[in-house]
N, C-alpha and C positions, 0 to 999 in steps of 0.2 A: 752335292746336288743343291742348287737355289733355288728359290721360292719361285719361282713360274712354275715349278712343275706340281700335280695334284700328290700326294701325301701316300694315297694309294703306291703311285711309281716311284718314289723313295721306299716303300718296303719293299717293293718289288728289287727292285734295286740291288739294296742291302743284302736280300736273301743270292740274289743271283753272284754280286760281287764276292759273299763267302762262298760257295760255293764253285768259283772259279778260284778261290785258292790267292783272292788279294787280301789284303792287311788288314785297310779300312776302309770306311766311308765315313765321307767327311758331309757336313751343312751346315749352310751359309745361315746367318741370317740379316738379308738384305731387307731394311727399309721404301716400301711401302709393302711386301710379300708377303709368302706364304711366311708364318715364321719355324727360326730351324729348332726348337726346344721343344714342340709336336713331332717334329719331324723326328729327332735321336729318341723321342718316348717310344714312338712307334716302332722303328728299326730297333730298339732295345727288343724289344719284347719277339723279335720275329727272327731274330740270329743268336746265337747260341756262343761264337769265338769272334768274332770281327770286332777292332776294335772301332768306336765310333767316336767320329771329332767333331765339336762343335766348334766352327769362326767364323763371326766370334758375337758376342754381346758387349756395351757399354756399359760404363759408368756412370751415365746420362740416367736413361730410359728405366734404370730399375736400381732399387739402394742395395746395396752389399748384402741386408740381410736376406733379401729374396733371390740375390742371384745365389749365395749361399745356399737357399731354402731347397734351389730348384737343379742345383749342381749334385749336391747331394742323396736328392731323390731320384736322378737322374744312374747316380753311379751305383744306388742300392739296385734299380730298372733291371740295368746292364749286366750284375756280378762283376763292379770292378772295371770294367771293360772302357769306360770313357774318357777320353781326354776334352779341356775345355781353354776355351778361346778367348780371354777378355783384351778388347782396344778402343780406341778411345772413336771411332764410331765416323764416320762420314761426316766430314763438316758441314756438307751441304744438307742432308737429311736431318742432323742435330738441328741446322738453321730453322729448319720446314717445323720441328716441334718447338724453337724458341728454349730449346733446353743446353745451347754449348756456351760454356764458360771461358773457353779460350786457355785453358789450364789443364792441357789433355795426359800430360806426365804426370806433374803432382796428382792432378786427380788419379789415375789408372794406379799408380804407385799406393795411394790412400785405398782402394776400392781392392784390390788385391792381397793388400795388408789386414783387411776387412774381412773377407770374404776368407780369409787361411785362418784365422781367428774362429770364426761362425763355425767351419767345418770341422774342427775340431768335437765339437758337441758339447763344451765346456759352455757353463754362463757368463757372458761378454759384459762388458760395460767399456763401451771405447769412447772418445771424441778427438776428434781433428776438425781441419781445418774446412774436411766438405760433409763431413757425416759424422755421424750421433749413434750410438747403442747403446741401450736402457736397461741392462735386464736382460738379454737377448739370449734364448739358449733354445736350441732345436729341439723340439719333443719326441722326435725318434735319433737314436744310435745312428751314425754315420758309418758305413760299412767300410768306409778308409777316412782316416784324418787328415790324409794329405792327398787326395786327387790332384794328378798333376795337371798346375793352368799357365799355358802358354801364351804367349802375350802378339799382339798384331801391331807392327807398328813399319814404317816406311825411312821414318827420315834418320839423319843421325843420334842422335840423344834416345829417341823412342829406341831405335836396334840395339843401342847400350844399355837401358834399361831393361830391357828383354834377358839381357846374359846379365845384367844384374841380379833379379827377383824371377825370373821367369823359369819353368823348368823345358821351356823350349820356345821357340818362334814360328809365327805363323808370316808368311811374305803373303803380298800383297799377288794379285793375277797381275799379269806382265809381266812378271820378271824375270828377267833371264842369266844365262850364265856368268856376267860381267859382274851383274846384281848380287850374284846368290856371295861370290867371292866379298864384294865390299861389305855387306849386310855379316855375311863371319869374320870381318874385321873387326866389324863395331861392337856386334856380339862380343866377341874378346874383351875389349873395352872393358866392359860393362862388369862382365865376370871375374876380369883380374882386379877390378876395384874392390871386391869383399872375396879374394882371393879362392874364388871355384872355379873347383875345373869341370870341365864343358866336355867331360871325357861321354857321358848318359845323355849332354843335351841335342833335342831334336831340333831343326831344324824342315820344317813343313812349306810346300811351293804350291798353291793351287797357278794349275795352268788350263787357261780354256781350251779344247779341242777339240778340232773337227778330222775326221779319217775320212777322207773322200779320194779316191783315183782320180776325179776328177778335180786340178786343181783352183781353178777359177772358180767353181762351185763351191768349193772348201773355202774360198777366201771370201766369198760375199756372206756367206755364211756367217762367218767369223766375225766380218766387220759389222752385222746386223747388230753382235752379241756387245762389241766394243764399244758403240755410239750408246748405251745405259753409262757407260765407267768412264770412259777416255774423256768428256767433257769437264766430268767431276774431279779429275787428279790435278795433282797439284803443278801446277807451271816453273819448268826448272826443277823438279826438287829429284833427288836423286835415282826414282823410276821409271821419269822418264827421261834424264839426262844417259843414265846407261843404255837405255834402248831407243838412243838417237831421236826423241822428240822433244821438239825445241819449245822453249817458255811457248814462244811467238806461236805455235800451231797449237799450242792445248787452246791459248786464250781465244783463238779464234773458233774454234771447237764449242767453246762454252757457250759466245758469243751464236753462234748456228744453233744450239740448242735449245738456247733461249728464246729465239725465235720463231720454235720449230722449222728453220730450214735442212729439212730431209736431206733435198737433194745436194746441200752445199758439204754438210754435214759428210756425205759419202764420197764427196770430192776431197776434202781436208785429211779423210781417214785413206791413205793409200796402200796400195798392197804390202810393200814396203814396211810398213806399219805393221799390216797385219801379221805379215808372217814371222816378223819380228816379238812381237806380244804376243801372239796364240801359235797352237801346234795346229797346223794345218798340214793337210798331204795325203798322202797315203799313207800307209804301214813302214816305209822304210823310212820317210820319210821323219814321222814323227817319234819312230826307236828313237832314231838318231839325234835328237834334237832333244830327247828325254836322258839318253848317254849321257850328251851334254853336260845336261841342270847336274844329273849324280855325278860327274867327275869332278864338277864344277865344287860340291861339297852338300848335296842337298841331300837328307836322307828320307824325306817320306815324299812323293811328287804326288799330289791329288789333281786326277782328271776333271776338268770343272766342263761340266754335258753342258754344250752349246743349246740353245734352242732352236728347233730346225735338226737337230741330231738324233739320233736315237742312245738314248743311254743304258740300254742293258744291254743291245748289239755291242756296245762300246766295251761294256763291261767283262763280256764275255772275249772281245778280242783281247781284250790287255790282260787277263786271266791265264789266255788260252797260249798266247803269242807271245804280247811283249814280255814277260819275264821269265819266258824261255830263254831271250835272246838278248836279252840286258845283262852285263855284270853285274 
């Protein structure tokens, strides 16, 4: 769930998603929003088995020892129950607080080395090359010393890094099956360079989705959700080359946003587009295209509730339905 929704309909959520019998629930935390580290407090404390994922937090916005701080308390919340998310953060949003370095690897790599360290419960003294630790030692026991955190990253070096240090990956929204294949390429990569195998690792997909019978409905829908993301991705870079959008259409995308043109903005975003990047359709529609992603090699698919949707309807159809009828 992303931050447009109120805190309330995230537990509500949470409780309704275990309770149909899914995995987990996942929260975002998108810049300028609701943020998702309220959000998995909350859901902790209101579900009893469901596992809860946070994607993801930066490296930026908070030092190793507070994401440390707050990972931890997070995972005593739960009993165990949390997985966590760190990526190197919107570059556009990092721009907005004057906080991106342009060193989103080394740094993520530093902050994770950092943060596995903190969690430990051991007293730290670290220094590199973006952060400092003094003395540093948690004043409550950590109930696991290795929570596993999974890394978010897009391009090639970041998806290698992920199977390097990461105990799994989180992909980006848009991706689709073409995707999920090259991203467990690079994953490989990464992994066979400090010789691990990937037999435990997860691989995580947030896809936006709308279930409507009707589907032109379902598609303006969608596109309402995509004009926050589709301007801010990157031009060319492997997300949207796998899902056929060209340098030349994000830039102009950007370009329309910039200047608040609405209406140019939903001409540039075509259906085409849409049904490409989100699950739209109805029920057979979106199985199928959820088949897909898991053949394709993705093991956890998180629904990501369109705004305009309803997400416990949702919750309870793919509870109820879809993994009846999925492999």
């Amino acid at each position: 769930m992303t931050g447009v929704f109120p805190v309330s309909e995230a537990v509500e959520l949470a409780k309704v998603a275990e309770k149909s019998g899914l995995g987990s629930v996942w929260f975002a935390e998108d810049y300028f929003f609701r943020g998702g580290i309220p959000y998995m407090a909350a859901a902790a404390m209101a579900t009893e088995k469901l596992r809860i994922g946070l994607g993801v937090v930066n490296p930026y916005s908070r030092h190793p020892a507070l994401i440390a701080m707050e990972f931890a308390t997070l995972d005593e919340m739960s009993n165990m129950r949390t997985v966590f998310g760190i990526g190197s953060g919107v570059p556009f949003w990092m721009d907005q607080m004057g906080i991106y370095d342009k060193k989103p690897l080394s740094r993520t790599r530093a902050c994770v080395n950092l943060v596995r360290k903190i969690m430990t419960g051991e007293n730290v003294n670290h220094e590199d090359k973006f952060f400092s630790a003094k003395d540093i030692k948690l004043v409550f026991e950590p109930v696991r010393k290795s929570a596993p955190i999974y890394l978010a990253f897009e391009g090639t070096q970041g998806l290698a890094l992920s199977g390097e240090i990461g105990d799994g990956v989180i992909l980006s929204i848009f991706c689709n099956p073409s995707y999920v294949k090259f991203a467990w390429d690079r994953v490989a990569v990464g992994a066979k360079k400090v010789g691990k195998s990937l037999d435990d690792y997860e691989m995580v997909a947030y896809m936006p989705m709308v279930i409507n019978d009707d589907l032109d409905k379902a598609i303006n829908t969608a596109r309402e959700f995509t004009k926050l993301y589709l301007p801010h991705s990157q031009p060319g870079g492997p997300l949207m080359a796998h899902a056929g959008v060209k340098s030349e259409d994000t830039h102009s995308m950007s370009k329309a946003a910039e200047k608040g043109d609405d209406a140019l903005l939903s001409e540039l975003i075509t259906d085409d587009m849409v049904k490409e990047l989100c699950l739209v359709g109805d029920k057979e529609a979106c199985i199928k295209k959820l088949q897909q992603m898991i053949d394709a090699g993705v093991n956890t698919i998180v629904a990501f509730p369109v705004p305009g949707t309803e997400p416990i309807d949702n919750a309870k159809i793919l509870g109820t339905e879809f993994t009846h009828q999925m492999k």
